[in-house]
VEXNU-702980 format. One record per residue (C-alpha): x, y, z; residue in three letters. Coordinates in nm, 3 decimals. Layout:
% residues N
<node c1="X" c2="Y" c3="Z" code="ALA"/>
...
//
This chain:
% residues 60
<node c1="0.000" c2="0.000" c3="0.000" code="UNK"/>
<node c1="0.281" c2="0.227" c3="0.018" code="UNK"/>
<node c1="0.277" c2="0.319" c3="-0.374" code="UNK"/>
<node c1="-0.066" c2="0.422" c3="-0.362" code="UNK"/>
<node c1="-0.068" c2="0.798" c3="-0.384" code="UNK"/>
<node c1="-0.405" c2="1.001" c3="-0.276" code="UNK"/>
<node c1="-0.581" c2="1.199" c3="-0.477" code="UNK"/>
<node c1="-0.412" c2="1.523" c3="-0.333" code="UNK"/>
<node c1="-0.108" c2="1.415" c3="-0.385" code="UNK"/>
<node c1="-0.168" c2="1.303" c3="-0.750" code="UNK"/>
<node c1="-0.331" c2="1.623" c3="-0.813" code="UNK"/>
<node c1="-0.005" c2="1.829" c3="-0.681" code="UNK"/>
<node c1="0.187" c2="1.588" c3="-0.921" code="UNK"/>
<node c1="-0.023" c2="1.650" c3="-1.191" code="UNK"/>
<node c1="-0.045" c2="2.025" c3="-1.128" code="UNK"/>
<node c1="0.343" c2="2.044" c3="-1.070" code="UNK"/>
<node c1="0.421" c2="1.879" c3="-1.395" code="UNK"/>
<node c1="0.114" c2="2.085" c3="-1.630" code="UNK"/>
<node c1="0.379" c2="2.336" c3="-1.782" code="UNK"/>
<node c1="0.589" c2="2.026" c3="-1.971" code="UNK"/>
<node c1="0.293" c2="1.794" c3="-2.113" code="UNK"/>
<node c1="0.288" c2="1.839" c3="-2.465" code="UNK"/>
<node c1="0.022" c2="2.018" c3="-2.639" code="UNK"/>
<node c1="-0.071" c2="2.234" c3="-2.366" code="UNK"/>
<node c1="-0.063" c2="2.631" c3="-2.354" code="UNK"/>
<node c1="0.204" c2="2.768" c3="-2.133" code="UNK"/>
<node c1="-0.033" c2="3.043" c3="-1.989" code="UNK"/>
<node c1="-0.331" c2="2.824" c3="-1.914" code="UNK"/>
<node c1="-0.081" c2="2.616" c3="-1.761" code="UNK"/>
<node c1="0.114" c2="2.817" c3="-1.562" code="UNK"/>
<node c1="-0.282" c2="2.972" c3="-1.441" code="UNK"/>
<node c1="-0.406" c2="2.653" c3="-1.368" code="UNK"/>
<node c1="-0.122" c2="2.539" c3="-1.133" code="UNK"/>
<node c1="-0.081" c2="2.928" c3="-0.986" code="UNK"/>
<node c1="-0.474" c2="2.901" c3="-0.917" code="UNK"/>
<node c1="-0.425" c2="2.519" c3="-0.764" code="UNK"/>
<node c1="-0.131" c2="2.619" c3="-0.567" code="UNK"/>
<node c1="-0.315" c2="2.919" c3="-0.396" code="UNK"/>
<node c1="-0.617" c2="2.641" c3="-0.295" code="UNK"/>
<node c1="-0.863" c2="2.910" c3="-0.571" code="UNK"/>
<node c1="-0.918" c2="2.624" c3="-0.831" code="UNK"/>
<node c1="-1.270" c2="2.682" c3="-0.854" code="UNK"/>
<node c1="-1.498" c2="2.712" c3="-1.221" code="UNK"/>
<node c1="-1.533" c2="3.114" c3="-1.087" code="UNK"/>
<node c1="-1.192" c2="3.169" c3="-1.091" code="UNK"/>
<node c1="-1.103" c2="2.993" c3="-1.342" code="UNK"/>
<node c1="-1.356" c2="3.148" c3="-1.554" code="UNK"/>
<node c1="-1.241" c2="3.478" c3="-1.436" code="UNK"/>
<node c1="-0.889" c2="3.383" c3="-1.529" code="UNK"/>
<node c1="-0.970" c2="3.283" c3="-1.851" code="UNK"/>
<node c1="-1.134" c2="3.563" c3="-1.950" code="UNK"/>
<node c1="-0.844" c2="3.814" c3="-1.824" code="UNK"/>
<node c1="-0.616" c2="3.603" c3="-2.042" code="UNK"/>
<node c1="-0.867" c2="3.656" c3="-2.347" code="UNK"/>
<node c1="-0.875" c2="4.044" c3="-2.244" code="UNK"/>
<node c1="-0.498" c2="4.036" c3="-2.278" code="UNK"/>
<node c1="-0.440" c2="3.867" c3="-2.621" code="UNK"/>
<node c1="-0.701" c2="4.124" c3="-2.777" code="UNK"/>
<node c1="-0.483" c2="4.428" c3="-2.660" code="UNK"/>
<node c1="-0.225" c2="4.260" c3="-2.836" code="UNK"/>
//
């Protein structure tokens, strides 16, 4: 039973590791795990997050 992770710590894992998967944007990433580090992964944030991001790349 040792090997068997919980779900926290596969989610840090997983949200530790999100910047090098392939095929994923570096931004989203790097908000995803900044949100999940600060314990504010939640669908309002995220939303919020996402839309900033969107903001952003228009002023561009």
């Amino acid at each position: 039973m040792e090997n068997v992770k919980s779900g926290k710590q596969i989610l840090d894992d997983f949200f530790n590791e999100i910047e090098n998967l392939p095929d994923i944007d570096k931004k989203i990433a790097q908000l995803f795990a900044g949100l999940y580090s600060q314990n504010k992964f939640t669908d309002v944030n995220i939303r919020n997050e996402l839309q900033k991001l969107r903001e952003k790349k228009d002023e561009n």
